[in-house]
N, C-alpha and C positions, 0 to 999 in steps of 0.2 A: 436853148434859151431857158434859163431859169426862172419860172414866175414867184416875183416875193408875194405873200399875205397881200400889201394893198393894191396888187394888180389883178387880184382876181375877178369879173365884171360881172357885171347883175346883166342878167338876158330875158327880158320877155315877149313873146308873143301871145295876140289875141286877135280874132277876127267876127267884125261885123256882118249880119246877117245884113241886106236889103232894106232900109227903111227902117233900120234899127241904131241902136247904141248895142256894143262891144259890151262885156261885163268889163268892170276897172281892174286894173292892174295897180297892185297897193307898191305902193315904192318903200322899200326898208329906210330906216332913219340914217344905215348908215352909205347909203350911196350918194356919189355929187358927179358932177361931169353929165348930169343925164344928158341924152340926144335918144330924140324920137324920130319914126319915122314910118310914117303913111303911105300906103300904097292900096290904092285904087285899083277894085277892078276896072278892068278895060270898059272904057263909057259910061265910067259912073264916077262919084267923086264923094271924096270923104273930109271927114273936120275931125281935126284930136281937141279933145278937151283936158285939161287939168282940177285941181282943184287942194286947199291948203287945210280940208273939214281932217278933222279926226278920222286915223284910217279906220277906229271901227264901226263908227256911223257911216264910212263907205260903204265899209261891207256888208252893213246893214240895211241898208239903203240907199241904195247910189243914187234913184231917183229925186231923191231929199236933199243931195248935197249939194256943193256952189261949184258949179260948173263953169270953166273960164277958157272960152275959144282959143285955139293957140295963135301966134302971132300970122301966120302961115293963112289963115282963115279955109274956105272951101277948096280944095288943090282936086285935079284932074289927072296928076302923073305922081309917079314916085318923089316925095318931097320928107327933107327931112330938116329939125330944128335943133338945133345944140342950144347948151347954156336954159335949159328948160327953170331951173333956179329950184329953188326946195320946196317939190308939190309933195302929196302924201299920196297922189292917185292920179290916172289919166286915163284916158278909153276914147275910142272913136267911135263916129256916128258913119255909116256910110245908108247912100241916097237911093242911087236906083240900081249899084251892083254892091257886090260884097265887097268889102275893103277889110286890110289889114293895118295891124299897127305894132311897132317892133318898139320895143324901149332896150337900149343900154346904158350901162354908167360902172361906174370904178367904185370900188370902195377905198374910203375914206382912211385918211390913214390914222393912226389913234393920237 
């Protein structure tokens, strides 16, 4: 299989500590198609959040920025959301075990 230029995919991973938020994972301008997805550790349970602030006042402060639950809200099992729509950033919160959070998407075609 041949991959053209707009099928090459954005891949992130990040994982939350216990009682923490994840650092944000900055989404490039030029990806769409995201799908996220959370996974909890075992007996604990996490929330992804988004957010449409300037990626470099993310990165500068993520705790500053507009944080926006995902539609998903507190999940318990591996759960994942398509059609995330055009964030500039996302990270997870996980509660009483570590949680992960996986981002993909496509890049856009010119």
């Amino acid at each position: 299989m041949v991959l053209l230029d707009h099928d090459l995919p954005f891949r992130q991973e990040v994982v939350a500590t216990a009682g923490s938020f994840s650092l944000p994972i900055i989404i490039p301008g030029w990806v769409f198609e995201l799908v996220a997805t959370a996974i909890p550790g075992g007996g604990g349970s996490a929330t992804v959040f988004h957010t449409t602030d300037d990626p470099n006042d993310v990165e500068a402060a993520p705790g500053s920025a507009n944080w926006v639950a995902w539609d998903e809200g507190s999940v318990v099992a591996i759960t994942s959301q398509a059609a995330m729509g055009q964030v500039t950033a996302v990270r997870v919160q996980a509660v009483t075990q570590d949680a992960t959070l996986q981002i993909a998407g496509n890049k856009r075609r010119q």
